[in-house]
N, C-alpha and C positions, 0 to 999 in steps of 0.2 A: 492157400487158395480157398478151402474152404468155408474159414473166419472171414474173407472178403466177400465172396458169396453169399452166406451169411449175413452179414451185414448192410450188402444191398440190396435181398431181398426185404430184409425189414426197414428198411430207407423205405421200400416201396407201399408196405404195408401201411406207415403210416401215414402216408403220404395220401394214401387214398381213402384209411380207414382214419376219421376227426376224430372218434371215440375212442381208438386203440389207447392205451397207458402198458408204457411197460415198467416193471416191477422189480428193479433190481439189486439182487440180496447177496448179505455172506455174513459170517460169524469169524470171530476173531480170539485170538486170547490177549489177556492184558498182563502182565506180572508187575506185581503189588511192591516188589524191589527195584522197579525203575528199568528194568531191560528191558528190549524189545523184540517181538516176535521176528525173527530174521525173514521170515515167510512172507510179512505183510512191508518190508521193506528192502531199498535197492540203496548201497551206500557208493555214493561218488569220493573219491579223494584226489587230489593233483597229487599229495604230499606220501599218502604210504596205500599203496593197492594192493597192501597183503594185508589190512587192518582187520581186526578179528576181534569180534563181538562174544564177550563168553558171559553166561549164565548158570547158575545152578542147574542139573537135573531136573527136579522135581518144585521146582518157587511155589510159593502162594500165586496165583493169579485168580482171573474172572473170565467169562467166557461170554462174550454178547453177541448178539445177534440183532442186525437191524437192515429194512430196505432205504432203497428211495426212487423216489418216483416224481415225476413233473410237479405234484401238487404236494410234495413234503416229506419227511422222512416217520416213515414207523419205526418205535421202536428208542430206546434199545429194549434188547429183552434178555435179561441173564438167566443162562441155563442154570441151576441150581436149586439144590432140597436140603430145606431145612437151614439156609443161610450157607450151607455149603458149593461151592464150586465140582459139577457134574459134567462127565463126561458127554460130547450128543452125540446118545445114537438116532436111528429108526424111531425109537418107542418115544424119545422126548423131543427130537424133530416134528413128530405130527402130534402131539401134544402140544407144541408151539403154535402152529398152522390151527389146528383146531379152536384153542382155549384164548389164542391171542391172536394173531393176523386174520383169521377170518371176524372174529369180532369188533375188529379196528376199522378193516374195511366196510364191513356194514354200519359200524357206528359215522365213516366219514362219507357216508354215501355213494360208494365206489363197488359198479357193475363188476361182478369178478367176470363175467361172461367177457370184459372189455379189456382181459388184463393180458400181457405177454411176463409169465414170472420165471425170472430168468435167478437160477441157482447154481452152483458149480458142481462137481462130480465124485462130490465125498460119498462115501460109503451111505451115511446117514442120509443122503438126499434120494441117493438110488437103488435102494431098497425097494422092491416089490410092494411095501405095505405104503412106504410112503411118496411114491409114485401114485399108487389108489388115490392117495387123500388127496395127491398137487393137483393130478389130470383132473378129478372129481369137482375142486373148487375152482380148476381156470379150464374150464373147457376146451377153451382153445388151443392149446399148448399143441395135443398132438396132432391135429390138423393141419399144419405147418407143413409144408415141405420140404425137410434140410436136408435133402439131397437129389439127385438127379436120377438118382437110379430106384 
């Protein structure tokens, strides 16, 4: 119920607000052996509904991060030092946000004051320090009212 409420208060938001964009993001891994993240997908079979997906532990992968939004997509942007594949926390989440999305949207001419950016509930995003730097660059985020109480 919430996720619907949710939903149709921002139906409403844009509705009334022309300028609103909303913003929305998420990072991924890739493995460089051809498996795929089981997180980032849902398998249908008619044929075998125990089918099981196996991968190494520890693969080579890559780790990107990219939005999108009504007027295109940012991004990608692979966390990594030194050519190496890094894990994100806090400190290279707003590294991110700093060093590249806010300079992508000013280079595209994109009011953050206008932005709804929407992230999901990993560790790295809800961090105290990188909360400062989200609230800080989309003003509006917390102003919202997600809930009734």
């Amino acid at each position: 119920m919430q996720c619907e409420d949710f939903a149709v208060r921002m139906q409403v938001v844009f509705e009334e607000e022309e300028n609103s964009i909303i913003l929305m993001s998420d990072e991924a891994h890739f493995h460089l052996n051809g498996t795929v993240n089981k997180q980032n997908c849902c398998y249908w079979s008619k044929d075998n509904l125990h089918n099981i997906h196996q991968r190494p532990l520890h693969s080579d992968h890559v780790t990107v991060w990219c939005a999108v939004a009504p007027f295109g997509i940012i991004g990608p942007y692979f966390f990594e030092e030194n050519g190496v594949t890094v894990t994100v926390n806090s400190a290279r989440y707003i590294e991110m946000i700093t060093n590249f999305l806010r300079p992508e949207l000013h280079r595209r001419r994109i009011n953050c004051a206008n932005v709804w950016f929407q992230q999901d509930g990993a560790t790295a995003h809800t961090a105290n320090e990188s909360l400062t730097i989200v609230l800080n660059t989309f003003p509006r985020a917390p102003h919202f009212p997600f809930s009734e109480t």
